[in-house]
C-alpha positions in Angstrom: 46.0 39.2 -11.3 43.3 39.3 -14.1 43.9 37.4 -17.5 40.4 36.7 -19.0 38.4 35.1 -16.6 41.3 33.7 -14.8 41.8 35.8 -11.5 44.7 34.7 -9.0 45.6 36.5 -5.4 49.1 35.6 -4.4 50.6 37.2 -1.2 54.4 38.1 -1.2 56.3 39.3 1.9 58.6 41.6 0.2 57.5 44.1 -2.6 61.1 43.4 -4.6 59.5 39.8 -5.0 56.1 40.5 -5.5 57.3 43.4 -8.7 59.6 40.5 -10.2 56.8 37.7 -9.7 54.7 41.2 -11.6 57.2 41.5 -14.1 57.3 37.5 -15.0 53.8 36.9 -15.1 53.1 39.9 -17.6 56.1 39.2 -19.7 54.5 35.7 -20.4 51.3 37.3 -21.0 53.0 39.8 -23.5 54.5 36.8 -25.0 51.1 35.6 -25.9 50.8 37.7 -28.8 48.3 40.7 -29.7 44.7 40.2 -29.0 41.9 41.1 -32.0 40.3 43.9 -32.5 36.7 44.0 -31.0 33.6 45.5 -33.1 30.4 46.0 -30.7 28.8 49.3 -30.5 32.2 51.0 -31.5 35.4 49.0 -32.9 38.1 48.5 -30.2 41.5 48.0 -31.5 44.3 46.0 -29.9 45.5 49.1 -27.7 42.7 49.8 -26.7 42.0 47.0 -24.8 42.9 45.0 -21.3 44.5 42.0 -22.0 45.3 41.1 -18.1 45.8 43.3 -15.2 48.3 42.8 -12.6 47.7 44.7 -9.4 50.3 45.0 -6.3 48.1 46.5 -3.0 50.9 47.5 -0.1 50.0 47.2 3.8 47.7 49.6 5.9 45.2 50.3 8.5 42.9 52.2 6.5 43.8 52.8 2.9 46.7 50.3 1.3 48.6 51.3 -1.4 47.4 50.2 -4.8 49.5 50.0 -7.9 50.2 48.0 -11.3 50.4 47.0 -14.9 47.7 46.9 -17.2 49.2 44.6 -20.1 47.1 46.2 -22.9 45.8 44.0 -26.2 49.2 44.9 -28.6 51.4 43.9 -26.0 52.5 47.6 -24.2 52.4 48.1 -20.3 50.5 50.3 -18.4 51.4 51.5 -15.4 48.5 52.9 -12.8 48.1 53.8 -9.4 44.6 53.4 -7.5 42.4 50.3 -7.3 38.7 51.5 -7.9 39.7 54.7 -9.3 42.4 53.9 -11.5 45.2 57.2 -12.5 47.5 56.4 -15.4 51.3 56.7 -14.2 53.8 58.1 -17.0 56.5 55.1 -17.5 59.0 57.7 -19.8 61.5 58.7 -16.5 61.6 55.2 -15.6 63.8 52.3 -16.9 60.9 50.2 -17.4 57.1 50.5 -16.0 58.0 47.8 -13.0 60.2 50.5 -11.6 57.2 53.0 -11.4 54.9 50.4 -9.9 57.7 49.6 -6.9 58.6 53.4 -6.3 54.4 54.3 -6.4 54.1 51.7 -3.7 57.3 52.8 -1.5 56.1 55.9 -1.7 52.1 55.6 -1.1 53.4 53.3 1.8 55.3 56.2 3.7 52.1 58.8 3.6 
């Protein structure tokens, strides 16, 4: 997990408790409130920045699954799949964007 400069690696034996200790942590964060907009070379508004990023990485010999939550500066989840080259997931068929994350992971884990 990313949040600012804060970075903390936790290790979970099951992936139901790692998603719900995911699903806590970025809750809270959420629960922080919106970040400000940012003005450097361009203006970055609320959404279009990374407040914290939460990152689940499965087990494997030579390439681990890699998924999770990007809790974005007005307060919305996204969901992504990939560690260095990060892919967007779309959250819509899910119940919420934690359920993604878990079935990404079940599912990279069986290839």
């Amino acid at each position: 997990m990313r949040h600012g400069s804060e970075v903390d690696h936790v290790s979970f034996e099951k992936l139901d408790d790692a998603v719900a200790a995911m699903r806590e942590r970025a809750l809270a964060i959420r629960a922080e409130g919106p970040v400000k907009g940012v003005s450097s070379l361009r203006d970055y508004g609320p959404e279009q920045q990374v407040h914290a990023r939460l990152q689940l990485a499965g087990k494997g010999w030579l390439r681990k699954p890699v998924a999770g939550i990007d809790v974005r500066g007005d307060g919305t989840f996204m969901p992504y799949r990939g560690g260095v080259r990060r892919e967007e997931l779309d959250p819509s068929k899910h119940e919420t964007p934690f359920d993604l994350v878990r079935e990404t992971l079940e599912a990279d884990g069986r290839d």
